[in-house]
C-alpha positions, 0 to 999 in steps of 0.5 A: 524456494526463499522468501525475499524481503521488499522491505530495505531496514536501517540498522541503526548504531551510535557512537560509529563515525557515520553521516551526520543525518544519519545520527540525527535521525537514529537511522542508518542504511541496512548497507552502511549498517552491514559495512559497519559490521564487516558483513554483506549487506543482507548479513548473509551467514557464511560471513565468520568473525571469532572474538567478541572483544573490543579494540586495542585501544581507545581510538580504534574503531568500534571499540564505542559502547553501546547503551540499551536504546542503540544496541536494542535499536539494532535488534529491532532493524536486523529483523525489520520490526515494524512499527504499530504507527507506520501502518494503518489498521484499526484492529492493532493493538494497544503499542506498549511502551515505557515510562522513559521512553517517548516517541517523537522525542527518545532516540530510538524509541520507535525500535525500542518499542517494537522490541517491546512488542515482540517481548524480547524486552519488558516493561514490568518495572516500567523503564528502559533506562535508553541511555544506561550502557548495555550489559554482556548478560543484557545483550545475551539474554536479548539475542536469546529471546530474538533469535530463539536460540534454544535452551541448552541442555547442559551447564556451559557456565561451569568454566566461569568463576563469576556464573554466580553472578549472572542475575537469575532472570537472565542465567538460562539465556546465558547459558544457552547463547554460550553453549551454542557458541555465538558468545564467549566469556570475557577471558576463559574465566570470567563472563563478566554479566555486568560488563560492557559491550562495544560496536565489536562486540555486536559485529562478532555475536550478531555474525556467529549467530547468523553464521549458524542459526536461521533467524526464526520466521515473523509475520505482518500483519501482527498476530494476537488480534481480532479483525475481520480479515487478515492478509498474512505475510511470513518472512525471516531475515535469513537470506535463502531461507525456506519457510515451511507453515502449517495452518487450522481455522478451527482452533486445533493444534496445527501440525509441525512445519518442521515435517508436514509444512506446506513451503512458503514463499511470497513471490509464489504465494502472496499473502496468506488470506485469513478470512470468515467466508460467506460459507461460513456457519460461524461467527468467527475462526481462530486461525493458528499457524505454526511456521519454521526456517531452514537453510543448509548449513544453518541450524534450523529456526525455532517453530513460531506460532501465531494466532488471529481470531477472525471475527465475522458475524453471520447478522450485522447492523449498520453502523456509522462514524462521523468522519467530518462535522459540518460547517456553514462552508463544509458538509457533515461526512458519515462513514458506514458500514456494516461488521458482517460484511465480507469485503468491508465496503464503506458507505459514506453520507454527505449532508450539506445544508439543504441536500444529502448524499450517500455515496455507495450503498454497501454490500449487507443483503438488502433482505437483511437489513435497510441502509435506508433506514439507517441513513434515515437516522442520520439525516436531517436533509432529504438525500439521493444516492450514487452508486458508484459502480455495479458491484455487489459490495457497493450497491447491494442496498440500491433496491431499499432506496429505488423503492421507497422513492430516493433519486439513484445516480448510476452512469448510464453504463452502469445503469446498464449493467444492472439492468442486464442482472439476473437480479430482479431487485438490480433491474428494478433499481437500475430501469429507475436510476437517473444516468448521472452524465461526466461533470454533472454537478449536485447541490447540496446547498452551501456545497456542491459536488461533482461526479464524474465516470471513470473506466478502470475497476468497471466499465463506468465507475463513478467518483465524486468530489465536494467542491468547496473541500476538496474532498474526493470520495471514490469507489474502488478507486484511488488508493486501499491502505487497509493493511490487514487486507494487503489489498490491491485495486483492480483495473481491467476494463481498460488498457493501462495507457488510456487509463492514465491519460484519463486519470491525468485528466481527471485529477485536473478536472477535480482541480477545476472543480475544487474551489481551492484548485487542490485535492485535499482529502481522497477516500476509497470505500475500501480504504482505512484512513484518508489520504491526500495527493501523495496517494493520488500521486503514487496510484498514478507512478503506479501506472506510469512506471508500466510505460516508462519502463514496460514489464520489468516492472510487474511484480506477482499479485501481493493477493496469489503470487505466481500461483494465481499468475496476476501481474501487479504494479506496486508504489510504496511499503505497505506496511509502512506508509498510508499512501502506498499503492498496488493495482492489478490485475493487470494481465497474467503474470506468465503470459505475454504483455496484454495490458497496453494499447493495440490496434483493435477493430473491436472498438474506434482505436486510432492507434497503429502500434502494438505497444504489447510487443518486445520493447513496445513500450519504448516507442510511445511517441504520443501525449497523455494529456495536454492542459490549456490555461486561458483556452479551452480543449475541444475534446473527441469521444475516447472508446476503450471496450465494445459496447456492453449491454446496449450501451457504447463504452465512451467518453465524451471531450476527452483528449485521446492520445491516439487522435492528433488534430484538436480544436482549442476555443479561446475568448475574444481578445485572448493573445496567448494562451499556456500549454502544459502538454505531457508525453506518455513516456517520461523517457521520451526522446524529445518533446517540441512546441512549435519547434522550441523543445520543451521538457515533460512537466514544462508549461509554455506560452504560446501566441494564438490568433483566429486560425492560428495553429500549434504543433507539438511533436513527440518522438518516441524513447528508442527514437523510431516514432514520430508523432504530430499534434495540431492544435487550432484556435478558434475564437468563440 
């Protein structure tokens, strides 16, 4: 089994003849990297190249020299160092750096720095000198430390009339990246530590050691830190490679990989969960893994060994960060939560001027300790609560507010469904939670906020957003940058056709609802850092991708791999970018499709089609959403599951893909109105408004009268299915 890489580095050099963009900006494809070096582009070791010299002359290429930022700069990228400000986690630790050396402003800086951290530079003297040329003995004492190339046992220095002159701190290095054969002196005689290096140079020592030595294995997230939780990833640049790891929680020493490791592999495993369980009878577990590479041909990696000390505390007390200061426009905004919970699930309290709200109410014992009573410190205004969905981690504490007389907002579906718990302390405040209703608006006094249901995660989850602001809260919706957890978001209450139709409807029902007519802020209760419309906008790719283009492009759970057989749909690095997002489950990732609309007497489903079926997904020839501008939708109720617990799982006014005759209310005196109508499939064949083509993303206007109608055609990708909606006006 190998360990294949998501990630696509640049290798950045200088001084090459590259796109100009390319040295503006430090970096260079991994490919165009590759070409530069002769090699393939996942510098695949059975490419040799012998000598290390430059050119013949002056103009040939590659005979450049390289300075210490760009030489370092391509270490860095070669391995795929990431770097401490591309990933959010509040438990990293302190980035290291140099004096000369300033990001945003050094070229390269942010490679030198990851070379910093992985300790195969150092900054005891305090500088790097970024654009002094690098030495011979530099750039081996620097492949030495990356690759681990280990010591050797003999002197291959002897042959060198100048080995006195290699600097003490750096002769080991030498000595062993020359006797291991990945780097020959400048003649037969003489080494010259002090001497340059060229793009040549690089090409030939960076292929003779990936030519015979198994780049050793790394991790992310990074290791030497104190969370309470880790999601670990191990991988090697080495193509084909197979990963061995052994692993203890107790401190001890693990065994050797190298004999009795377990075999590695992210398609299959996922990632690594390190974690201090509820079973736990400890504060904390330090997780020591130890970890080896090995490929045929190649020599075997060195053994890593990584330690992270998980720190989870059997007893807790609440604590709160202000996330924003309320202004005469804009509400104060705490975020709470708790150290000895398991899944870290924030709550947040939103005050405006007269009125709170929390939102959630976490997942600490409500035995243990009272979030009432925490909240109680913070607030200034009298407050309810919303819950948003029946979740243990999110509506532990409901009793604590329920009893002691605070209003809770649940949908009624949820209300249910805590009503149904085997928890005496859940059906207590479930039979006393008020049924918030879809676009119920609370006042908070110089700001409102507007709830609204969503099935996905469960079958009623709640979201709300501040009006005034902009900002959206949600609870186990939107996105979960949390790298240290690798998370992904679940949804499974609902198939993934009807949830993005009735996510396209929501974000522009929170853009009716925001003053601005924009989402500015988006926060999930397990989400680190908050975002904006870039994560609202990939957790939808996340979803339409699965429809344009059908299972292809499923990936194995981030959390279990093939082994726990979850499909996952994944948008964005999640190491490097905030707003990634991954959803799943979204069905068994052995079986067959199970996660799109079929026709179904379970509950009222108007579809005819299986779009589960061989290349189902190439004859969506319906509308996920339309949008009116100066007339209203008059929506139907949209089902997706059997009723639940006495409760019907519906929507009401909603567009429902699968029903095609719609009635749209416009005011006396209106002439015309503008339709947006978006298909399901961005691959449609084509989309008509009465009879005129319109392309996916394209507003049209549209002249209406009394009893006028409009028709809107869709044909399917494959161009087998034919759908006709019919919109009436009516005057009102």
């Amino acid at each position: 089994m190998t360990d294949t890489r998501q990630m696509d580095p640049a290798f950045p050099l200088p001084l090459q003849p590259v796109a100009t963009d390319s040295l503006l900006t430090g970096k260079i494809s991994r490919r165009m990297f590759a070409q530069l070096l002769g090699l393939p582009s996942l510098m695949a070791s059975t490419v040799a190249l012998s000598g290390c010299g430059g050119g013949d002359s002056a103009t040939d290429a590659g005979t450049e020299v390289l300075t210490r930022a760009a030489f370092v700069a391509s270490i860095s990228d070669y391995f795929d160092w990431v770097h401490s400000s591309e990933y959010v986690d509040p438990y990293k630790a302190v980035q290291p750096t140099f004096v000369d050396v300033v990001f945003g402003a050094t070229r390269y800086a942010k490679q030198i720095e990851t070379a910093l951290e992985e300790a195969i530079i150092s900054n005891v003297g305090g500088r790097f000198y970024p654009d002094k040329l690098v030495t011979r003995e530099d750039v081996a004492d620097i492949y030495v430390k990356a690759f681990k190339i280990p010591a050797a046992a003999g002197n291959a220095l002897a042959g060198f009339s100048d080995a006195g002159s290699i600097s003490a701190s750096k002769r080991a290095s030498v000595n062993a990246i020359v006797a291991a054969g990945f780097m020959q002196g400048s003649s037969a005689s003489l080494f010259a530590p002090a001497g340059t290096i060229t793009l040549n140079d690089a090409k030939a020592i960076l292929a003779n050691i990936t030519a015979g030595l198994v780049a050793p294995p790394q991790v992310m997230c990074k290791a030497g830190t104190t969370a309470p939780r880790r999601y670990v990833r191990i991988s090697t640049p080495t193509a084909g490679a197979t990963i061995y790891y052994t692993v203890t929680f107790d401190g001890s020493e693990p065994a050797d990989p190298t004999t009795a490791g377990a075999v590695y592999d992210f398609t299959a495993d996922g990632v690594l969960q390190f974690v201090n369980p509820l079973s736990s009878t400890t504060d904390s577990r330090l997780y020591r893994l130890k970890t080896v590479a090995k490929k045929n041909g190649l020599a075997v990696s060195a053994v890593r060994e990584f330690v992270w000390n998980i720190v989870r505390p059997q007893v807790g007390s609440f604590q709160a960060k202000l996330m924003h200061a309320g202004t005469s426009t804009s509400p104060t905004v705490w975020k709470i939560n708790n150290p000895a919970e398991y899944f870290q699930a924030f709550v947040f309290y939103i005050e405006g001027s007269t009125r709170g709200l929390v939102f959630d109410a976490g997942e600490y014992g409500y035995q243990k300790a009272n979030l009432k009573t925490f909240i109680d410190t913070l607030a200034t205004k009298p407050y309810d609560v919303i819950v948003g969905h029946n979740h243990p981690d999110h509506s532990e504490q409901i009793y604590n507010f329920t009893s002691a007389g605070v209003t809770l907002y649940a949908s009624a579906i949820e209300k249910a469904a805590f009503m149904a718990s085997s928890r005496s302390d859940f059906q207590s405040a479930g039979t006393a939670a008020v049924a918030i209703a879809d676009g119920q608006v609370l006042n908070l006094g110089n700001v409102q906020a507007t709830a609204y249901v969503q099935p996905g995660h469960t079958n009623g989850t709640v979201t709300c957003i501040v009006n005034q602001t902009g900002w959206v809260f949600g609870s186990d919706m939107w996105g979960c940058n949390r790298a240290y957890t690798a998370d992904t978001t679940q949804y499974q209450s609902v198939k993934v056709d009807l949830f993005l139709s009735l996510v396209q409807q929501l974000v522009v029902n929170y853009q009716k609802s925001s003053t601005t007519g924009e989402i500015v802020e988006v926060t999930n209760a397990h989400q680190e850092a908050s975002v904006g419309m870039e994560c609202v906008n990939n957790f939808v790719k996340c979803f339409q991708q699965l429809i344009d283009e059908g299972n292809a492009v499923a990936k194995p759970s981030i959390r279990g791999g093939t082994k726990t057989g979850d499909r996952m749909s994944i948008i964005g690095d999640m190491w490097r970018d905030k707003n990634w997002m991954a959803i799943g489950p979204i069905g068994k990732y052995a079986a067959a499709v199970d996660y799109l609309t079929k026709p179904t007497s379970a509950y009222p489903c108007a579809a005819s089609i299986d779009y589960n079926a061989a290349d189902g997904y190439k004859k969506y020839a319906v509308l996920s959403n339309i949008e009116i501008s100066g007339g209203t939708l008059v929506g139907v109720d949209v089902y997706w599951a059997a009723a639940a617990n006495g409760v019907a799982n519906k929507l009401p006014n909603k567009f429902d893909p699968w029903t095609t005759g719609y009635t749209i209310n416009v005011p006396t005196g209106t002439t015309s109105i503008v339709l947006k109508p978006t298909a399901m499939s961005n691959k449609i064949s084509s989309m008509k408004v009465n009879g005129t083509a319109l392309a996916q993303g394209a507003s049209t206007t549209v002249a209406v009268a009394a009893g006028s109608s409009i028709k809107v055609d869709v044909v399917s990708p494959d161009g087998s299915v034919t759908s006709s909606y019919t919109f009436t006006v009516a005057v009102v």
